[in-house]
C-alpha positions in Angstrom: 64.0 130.8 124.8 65.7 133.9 124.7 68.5 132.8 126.6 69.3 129.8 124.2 69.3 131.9 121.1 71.8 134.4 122.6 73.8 131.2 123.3 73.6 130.4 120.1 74.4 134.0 118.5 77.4 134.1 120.7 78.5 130.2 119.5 78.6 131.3 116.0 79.9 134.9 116.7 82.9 132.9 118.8 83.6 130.5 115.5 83.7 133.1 112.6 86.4 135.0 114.8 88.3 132.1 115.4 88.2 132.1 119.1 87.3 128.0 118.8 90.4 126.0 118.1 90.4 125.0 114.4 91.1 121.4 113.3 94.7 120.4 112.2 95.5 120.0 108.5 97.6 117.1 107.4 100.8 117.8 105.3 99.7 118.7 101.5 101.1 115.8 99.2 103.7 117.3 96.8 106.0 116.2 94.1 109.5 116.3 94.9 110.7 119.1 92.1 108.2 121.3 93.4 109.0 120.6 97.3 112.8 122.0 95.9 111.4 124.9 93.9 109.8 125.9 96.9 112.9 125.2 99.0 114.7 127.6 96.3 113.1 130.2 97.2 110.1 129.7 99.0 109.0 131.3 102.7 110.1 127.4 104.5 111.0 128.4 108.6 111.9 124.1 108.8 112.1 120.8 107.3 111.5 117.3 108.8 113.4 114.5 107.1 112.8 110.9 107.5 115.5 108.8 105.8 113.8 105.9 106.9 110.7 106.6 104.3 112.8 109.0 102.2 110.5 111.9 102.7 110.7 115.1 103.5 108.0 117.8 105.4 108.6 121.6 104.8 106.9 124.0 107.1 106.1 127.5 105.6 106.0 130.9 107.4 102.1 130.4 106.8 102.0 127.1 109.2 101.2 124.6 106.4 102.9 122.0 105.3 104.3 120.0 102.5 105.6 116.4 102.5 107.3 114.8 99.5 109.2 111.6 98.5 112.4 111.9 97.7 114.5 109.6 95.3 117.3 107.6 96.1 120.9 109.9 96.5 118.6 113.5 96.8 119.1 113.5 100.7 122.9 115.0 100.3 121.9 117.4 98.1 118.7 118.3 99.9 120.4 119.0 103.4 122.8 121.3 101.4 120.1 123.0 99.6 118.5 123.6 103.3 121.8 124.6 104.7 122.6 127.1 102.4 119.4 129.0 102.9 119.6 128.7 106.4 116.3 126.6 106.7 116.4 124.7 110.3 116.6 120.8 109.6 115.0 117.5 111.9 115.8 114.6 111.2 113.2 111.9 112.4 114.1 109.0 114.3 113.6 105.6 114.7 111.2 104.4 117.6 113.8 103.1 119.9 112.8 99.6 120.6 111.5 99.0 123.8 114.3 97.1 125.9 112.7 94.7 128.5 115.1 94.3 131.5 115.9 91.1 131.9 113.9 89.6 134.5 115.8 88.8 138.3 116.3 85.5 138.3 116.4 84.3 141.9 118.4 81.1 141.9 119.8 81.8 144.8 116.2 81.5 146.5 115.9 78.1 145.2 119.1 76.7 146.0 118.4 77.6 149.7 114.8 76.3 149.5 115.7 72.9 148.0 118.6 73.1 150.5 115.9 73.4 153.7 113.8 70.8 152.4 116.6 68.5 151.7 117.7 69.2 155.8 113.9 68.6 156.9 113.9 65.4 154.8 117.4 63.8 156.5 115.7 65.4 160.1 112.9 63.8 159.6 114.1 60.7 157.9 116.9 60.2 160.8 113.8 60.9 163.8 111.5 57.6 162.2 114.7 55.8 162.0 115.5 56.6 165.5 112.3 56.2 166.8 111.3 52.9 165.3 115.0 51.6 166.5 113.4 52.5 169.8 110.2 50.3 169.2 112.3 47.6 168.1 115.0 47.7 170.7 111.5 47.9 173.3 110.1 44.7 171.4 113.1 42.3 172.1 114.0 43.6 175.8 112.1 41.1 177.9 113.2 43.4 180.6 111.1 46.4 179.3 107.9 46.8 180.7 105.1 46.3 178.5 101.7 49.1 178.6 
């Protein structure tokens, strides 16, 4: 019983000095003026923009994060904004589309198998025609003796 609650002491003690890993916060939804203010002159160490949604994530010193739409035309003027002060810039890209190779296609295969089976059929077609000339020839020979 003892042992348990010193487990337990030592669980809490571990989480209130952060020695357990501490759950990921999403980006904080901002509007765009105040996503430039703090571009302006804010502590931002990087910004993530996806042209594809027109929005942009900033990354403060602090580790959070904002994310903001931006309007139509502000992405020229953003990535000089970010330039200027020197703010690294990502640009997020597109899922590349997954390109199936085109499967083998093994015609050659088949033109050699129908090929074989085509030489079995004349083989065996020119044996039954050979062989029942034999049985004919055999029937009208009087000479031929009979089993």
């Amino acid at each position: 019983m003892v042992a348990l609650r010193h487990r337990l002491l030592m669980i809490t003690l571990a989480g209130a000095l952060g020695v357990m890993p501490t759950p990921a916060v999403a980006a904080t939804p901002v509007s765009y003026p105040a996503l430039l203010s703090q571009v302006e002159s804010g502590p931002v160490i990087r910004a993530i923009i996806n042209p594809r949604r027109s929005d942009v994530e900033i990354k403060f010193r602090d580790l959070s994060e904002w994310e903001a739409f931006f309007p139509a035309g502000a992405q020229p003027t953003l990535q000089r904004l970010l330039h200027a002060r020197h703010i690294r810039v990502l640009f997020a890209s597109r899922h590349a589309a997954m390109s199936r190779a085109n499967p083998t296609v093994h015609h050659h295969l088949r033109y050699i198998a129908a090929g074989m089976i085509v030489a079995l059929a004349v083989i065996g077609g020119g044996a039954f025609l050979y062989l029942r000339q034999r049985r004919v020839t055999a029937a009208l020979d009087p000479e031929t003796p009979r089993a």
